[in-house]
C-alpha positions in Angstrom: 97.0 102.1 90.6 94.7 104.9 91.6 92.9 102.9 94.0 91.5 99.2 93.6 87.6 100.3 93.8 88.2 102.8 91.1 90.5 100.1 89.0 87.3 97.8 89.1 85.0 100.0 87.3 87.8 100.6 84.6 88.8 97.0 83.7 90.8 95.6 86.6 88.3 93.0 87.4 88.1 91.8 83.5 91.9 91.5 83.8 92.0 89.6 87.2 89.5 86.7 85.6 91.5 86.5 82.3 94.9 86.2 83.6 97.0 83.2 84.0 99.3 84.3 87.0 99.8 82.3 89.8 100.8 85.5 92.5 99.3 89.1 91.7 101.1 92.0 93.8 98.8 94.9 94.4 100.6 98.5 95.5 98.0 102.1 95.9 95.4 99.7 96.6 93.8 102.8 98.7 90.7 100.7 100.4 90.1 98.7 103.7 88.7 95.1 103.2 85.7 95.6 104.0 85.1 98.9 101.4 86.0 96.3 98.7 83.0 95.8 96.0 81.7 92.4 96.9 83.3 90.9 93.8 86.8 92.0 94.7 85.7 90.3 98.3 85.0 87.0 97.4 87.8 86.3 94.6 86.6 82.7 93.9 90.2 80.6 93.2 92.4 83.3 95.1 93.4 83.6 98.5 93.9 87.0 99.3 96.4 88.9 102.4 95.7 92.8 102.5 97.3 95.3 103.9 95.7 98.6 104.3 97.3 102.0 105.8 96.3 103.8 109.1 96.1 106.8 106.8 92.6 106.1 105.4 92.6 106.4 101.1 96.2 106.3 101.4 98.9 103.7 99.9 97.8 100.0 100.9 99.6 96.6 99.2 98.1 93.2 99.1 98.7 90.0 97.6 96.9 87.5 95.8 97.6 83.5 95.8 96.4 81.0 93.9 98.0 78.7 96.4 97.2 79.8 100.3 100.2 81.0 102.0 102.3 78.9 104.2 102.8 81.7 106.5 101.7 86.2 105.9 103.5 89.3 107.2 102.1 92.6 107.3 105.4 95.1 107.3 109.1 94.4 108.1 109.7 95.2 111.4 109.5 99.0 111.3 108.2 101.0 114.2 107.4 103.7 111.5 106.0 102.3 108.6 104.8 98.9 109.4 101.3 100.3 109.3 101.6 102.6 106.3 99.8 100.0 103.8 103.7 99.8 102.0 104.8 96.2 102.6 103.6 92.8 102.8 105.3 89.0 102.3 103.9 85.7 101.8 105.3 82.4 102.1 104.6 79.7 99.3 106.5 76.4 98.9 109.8 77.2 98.5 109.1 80.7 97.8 108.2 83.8 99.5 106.5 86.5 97.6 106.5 90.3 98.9 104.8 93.2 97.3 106.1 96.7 98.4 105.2 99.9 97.6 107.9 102.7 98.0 107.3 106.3 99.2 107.3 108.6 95.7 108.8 111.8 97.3 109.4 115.0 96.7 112.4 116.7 96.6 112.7 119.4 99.0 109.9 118.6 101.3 109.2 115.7 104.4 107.7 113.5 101.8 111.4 113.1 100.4 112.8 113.0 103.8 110.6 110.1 104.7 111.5 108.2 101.3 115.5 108.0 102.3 114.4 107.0 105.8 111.9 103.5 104.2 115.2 103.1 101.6 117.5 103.0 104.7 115.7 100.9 107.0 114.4 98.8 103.8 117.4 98.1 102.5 118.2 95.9 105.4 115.3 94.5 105.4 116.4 93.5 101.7 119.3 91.8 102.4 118.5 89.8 105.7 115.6 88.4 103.7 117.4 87.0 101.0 120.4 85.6 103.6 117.2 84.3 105.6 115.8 82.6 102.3 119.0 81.3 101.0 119.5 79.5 104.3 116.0 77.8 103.9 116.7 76.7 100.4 113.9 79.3 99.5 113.4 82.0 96.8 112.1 85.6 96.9 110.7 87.9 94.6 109.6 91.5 95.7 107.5 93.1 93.2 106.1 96.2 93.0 106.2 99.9 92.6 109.6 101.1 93.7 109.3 104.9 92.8 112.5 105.0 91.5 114.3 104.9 87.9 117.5 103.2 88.0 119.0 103.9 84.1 119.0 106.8 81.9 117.0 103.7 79.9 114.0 103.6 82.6 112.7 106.8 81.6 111.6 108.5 78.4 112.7 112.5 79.5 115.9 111.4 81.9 117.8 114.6 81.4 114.9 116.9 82.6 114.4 114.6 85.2 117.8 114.6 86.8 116.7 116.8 90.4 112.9 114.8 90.7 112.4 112.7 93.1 112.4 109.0 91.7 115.8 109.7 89.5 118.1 111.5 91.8 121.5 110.2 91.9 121.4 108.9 95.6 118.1 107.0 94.9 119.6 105.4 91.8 122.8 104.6 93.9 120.7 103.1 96.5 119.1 100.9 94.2 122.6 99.7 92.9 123.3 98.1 96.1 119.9 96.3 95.7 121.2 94.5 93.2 125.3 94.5 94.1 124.6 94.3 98.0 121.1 92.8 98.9 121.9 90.6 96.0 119.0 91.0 94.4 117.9 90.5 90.4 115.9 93.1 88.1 114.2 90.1 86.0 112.9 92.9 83.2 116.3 94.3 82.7 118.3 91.1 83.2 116.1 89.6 79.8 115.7 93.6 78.0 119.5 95.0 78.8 119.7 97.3 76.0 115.8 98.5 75.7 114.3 102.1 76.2 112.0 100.8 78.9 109.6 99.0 78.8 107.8 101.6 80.7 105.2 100.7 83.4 104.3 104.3 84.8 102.7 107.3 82.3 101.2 110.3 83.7 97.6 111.5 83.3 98.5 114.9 82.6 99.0 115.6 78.8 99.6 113.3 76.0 102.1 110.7 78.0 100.7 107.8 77.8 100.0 108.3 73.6 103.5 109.1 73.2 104.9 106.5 75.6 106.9 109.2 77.8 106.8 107.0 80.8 108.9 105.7 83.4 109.7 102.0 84.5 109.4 102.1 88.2 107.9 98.5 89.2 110.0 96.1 89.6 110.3 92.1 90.0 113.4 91.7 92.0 114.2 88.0 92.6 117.0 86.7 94.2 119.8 85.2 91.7 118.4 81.4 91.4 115.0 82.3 90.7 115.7 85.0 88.5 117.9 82.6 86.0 115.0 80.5 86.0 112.6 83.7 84.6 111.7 82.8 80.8 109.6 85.9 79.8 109.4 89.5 81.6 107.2 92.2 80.2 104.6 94.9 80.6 100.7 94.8 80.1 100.6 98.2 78.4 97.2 99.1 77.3 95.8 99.2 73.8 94.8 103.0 74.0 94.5 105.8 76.8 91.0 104.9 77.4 91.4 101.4 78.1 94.1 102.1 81.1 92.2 101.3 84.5 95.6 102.9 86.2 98.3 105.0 85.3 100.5 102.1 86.0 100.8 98.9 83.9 101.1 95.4 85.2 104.4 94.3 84.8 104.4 90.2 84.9 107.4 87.7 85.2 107.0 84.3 84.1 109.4 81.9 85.7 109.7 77.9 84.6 110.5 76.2 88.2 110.4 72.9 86.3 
């Protein structure tokens, strides 16, 4: 989103009180606690873990709980970006929750450069969560936005997007052994395999959003027990261009624990 404080005067709060979901990931949140509007504060029903940047208006993930967490973690152990506002987990019984939110990049420039270096360290993270969980007897979803398109199918111009940043063949490898390594599931794809889409992501610029060029760059990825149990996956794509309080989508997963 393009920062929470701006989502709230576009519709974000409206949504928050008229959803059902029981765990709401929050990525470009851009704010410090205390610079929230008072009714993004005090979230009545919600417990809240945030998880600003150094960087002040920069990046910044949170999460919300209708359950209180069992135990929070800001970061995942990296001297370099556990402060950026990029990564936070939450334990709930039997599950833990993370909501990350990758560097974009930019081919060609440091931005890019630090993007492989979060996928590298990341990645590791990845996998020794999931070991971690499956040792527990827990599950774990990380949501988010990933900034990357894995298939030709997650975005709407894919051939003249073939040297951006967020479809280059190394990040679209890399997310490959998210799913074959870190053994992680892509709940959207897993229940849409043959779908354009559905997109989560549309720029501002031009008539994208109208003509649903987008991109699907947020993810649910849920390790293989949970994501079997996932019933519906889809995304909360506005009515019309003036009704969008972001130029991303919520993308929500439905799972039936029984």
């Amino acid at each position: 989103m393009n920062g929470i404080r701006a989502a709230a005067k576009k519709g974000f709060i409206e949504w928050l009180a008229a959803t059902a979901a029981d765990v709401i990931c929050l990525q470009e949140v851009r704010s410090e606690p205390e610079q929230l509007p008072a009714e993004l504060r005090d979230l009545p029903g919600w417990h809240a873990v945030w998880a600003p940047s150094v960087a002040k208006g920069r990046a910044g993930v949170a999460i919300l709980s209708r359950k209180a967490p069992e135990r929070t973690a800001i970061g995942f152990g990296s001297d370099e970006f556990d402060n950026s506002g990029r990564y936070v987990e939450i334990d709930l019984p039997g599950l833990t929750v993370a909501s990350l939110y990758l560097p974009s990049g930019e081919v060609g420039t440091e931005r890019q450069e630090e993007k492989w270096r979060f996928m590298a360290e990341f990645l590791v993270h990845l996998t020794e969560l999931r070991k971690r969980a499956a040792e527990d007897g827990r599950e774990v979803v990380v949501c988010g936005d990933w900034n990357i398109a894995h298939r030709e199918a997650d975005l709407k111009n894919w051939k003249a997007n073939q040297k951006s940043a967020g479809f280059l063949p190394e990040e679209r490898a890399w997310l490959t052994r998210v799913f074959d390594e870190a053994g992680y599931v892509d709940v959207v794809r897993a229940l849409h395999p043959d779908q354009d889409g559905p997109y989560s992501w549309w720029s501002y610029r031009g008539r994208a959003f109208d003509n649903d060029s987008g991109w699907r760059i947020d993810y649910l990825m849920a390790s293989q027990r949970l994501a079997a149990t996932c019933a519906s996956a889809y995304v909360e794509r506005a009515a019309s261009h003036a009704e969008r309080w972001s130029d991303h989508a919520p993308v929500t997963a439905v799972f039936d624990l029984g």
